[in-house]
N, C-alpha and C positions, 0 to 999 in steps of 0.2 A: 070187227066188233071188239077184239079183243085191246085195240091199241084206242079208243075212245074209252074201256074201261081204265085203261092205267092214267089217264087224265083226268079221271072226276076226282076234285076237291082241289086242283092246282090253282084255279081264280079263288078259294079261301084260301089258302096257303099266301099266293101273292098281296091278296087284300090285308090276314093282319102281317105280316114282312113291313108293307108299307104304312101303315096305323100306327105299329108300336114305331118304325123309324122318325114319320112325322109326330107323334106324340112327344118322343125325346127331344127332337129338336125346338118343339114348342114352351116346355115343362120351365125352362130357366126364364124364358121372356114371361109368361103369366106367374111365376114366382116374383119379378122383379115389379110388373105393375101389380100383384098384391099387395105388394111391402110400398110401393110406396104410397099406396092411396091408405093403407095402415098409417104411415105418415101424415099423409095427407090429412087423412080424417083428425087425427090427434092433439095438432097444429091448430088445426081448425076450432075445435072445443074448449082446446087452453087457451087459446088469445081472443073469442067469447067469453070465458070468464073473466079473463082478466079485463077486457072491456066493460062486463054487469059488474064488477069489484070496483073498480074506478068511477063508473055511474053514481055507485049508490053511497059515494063517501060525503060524509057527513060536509055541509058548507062550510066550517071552520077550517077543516084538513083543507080541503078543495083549493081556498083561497092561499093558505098558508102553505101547500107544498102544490102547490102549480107552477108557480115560475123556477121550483128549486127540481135539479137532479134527482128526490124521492121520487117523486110518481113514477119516473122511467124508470127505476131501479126496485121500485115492489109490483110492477108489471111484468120486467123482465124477467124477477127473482119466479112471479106466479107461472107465468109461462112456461118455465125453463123445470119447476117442480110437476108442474100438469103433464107434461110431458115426460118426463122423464117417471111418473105414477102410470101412466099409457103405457109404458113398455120399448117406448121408441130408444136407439140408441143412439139418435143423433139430434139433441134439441138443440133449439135456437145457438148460437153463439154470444155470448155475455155484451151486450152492448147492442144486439141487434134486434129489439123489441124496443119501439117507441109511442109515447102519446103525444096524441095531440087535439087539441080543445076548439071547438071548430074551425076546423083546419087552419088552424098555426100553431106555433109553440105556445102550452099552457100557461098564463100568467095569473095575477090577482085580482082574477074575476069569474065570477060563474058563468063558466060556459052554457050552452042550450045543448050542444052535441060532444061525446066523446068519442073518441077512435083513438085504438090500439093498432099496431102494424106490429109483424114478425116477420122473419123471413129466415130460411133452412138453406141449407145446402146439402140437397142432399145426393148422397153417391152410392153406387153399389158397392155389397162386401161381397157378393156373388160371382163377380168375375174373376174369370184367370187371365194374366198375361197371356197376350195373342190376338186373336181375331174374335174373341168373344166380347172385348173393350167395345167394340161398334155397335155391337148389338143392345148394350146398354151407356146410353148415355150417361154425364151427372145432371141433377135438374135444380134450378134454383127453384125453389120454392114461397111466394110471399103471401099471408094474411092480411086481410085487413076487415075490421068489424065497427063500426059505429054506430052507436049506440044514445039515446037520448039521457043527458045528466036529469035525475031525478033522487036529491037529498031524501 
């Protein structure tokens, strides 16, 4: 009797040992798909606006900075401040936000659809050198939103 007493509570003792053990080991992988669907999401709402920004530009702009380098460069410039307003620390890279007017490069004429594309690269700052690099991959990240032109 006496040795079935000194064993009661050893199945809780074992059960949290192994809880808090698996808990730590899980803790950094849902930190890392937190952050990045934080990304994800952010990415996601800044290169929507920047797609309803480009929509709603007046027919004169439209025609007049369609075929020129502006429109990629105040889509990118929106993206890259939308993002970086989110919190994210890693927005687009300066040139990797583009438009295009139903689907081809924007020229001197009103399109019927617009689409903005973005794309991230995004990496963990979470890892240490060693065996935890595997556990977190880097993921390329791309947008893309199209949206009907309406002056």
């Amino acid at each position: 009797m006496n040795a079935r007493r000194k064993e009661r509570g050893v199945a809780a003792v074992e059960a949290a040992l192994l809880m808090s053990l698996t808990a730590l080991l899980l803790l950094p992988g849902m930190l890392y798909v937190g952050r990045m669907t934080w990304h994800a999401t952010a990415l996601h709402k800044a290169v929507y606006g920047a797609s309803r920004i480009i929509a709603a530009l007046p027919q004169e702009a439209m025609v007049q900075y369609g075929a020129s380098a502006r429109l990629n460069a105040d889509a990118d410039a929106y993206v890259r401040q939308a993002a970086r307003d989110a919190g994210i620390d890693m927005p687009p890279a300066t040139g990797m936000t583009g438009v295009r007017c139903d689907n081809v490069n924007c020229g001197a004429w009103l399109p019927q659809d617009v689409t903005v594309d973005a794309a991230v690269h995004f990496s963990s700052t979470l890892r240490a050198p060693g065996w935890y690099e595997l556990a977190t991959p880097n993921v390329n990240m791309a947008v893309h939103y199209t949206v009907s032109y309406a002056p």
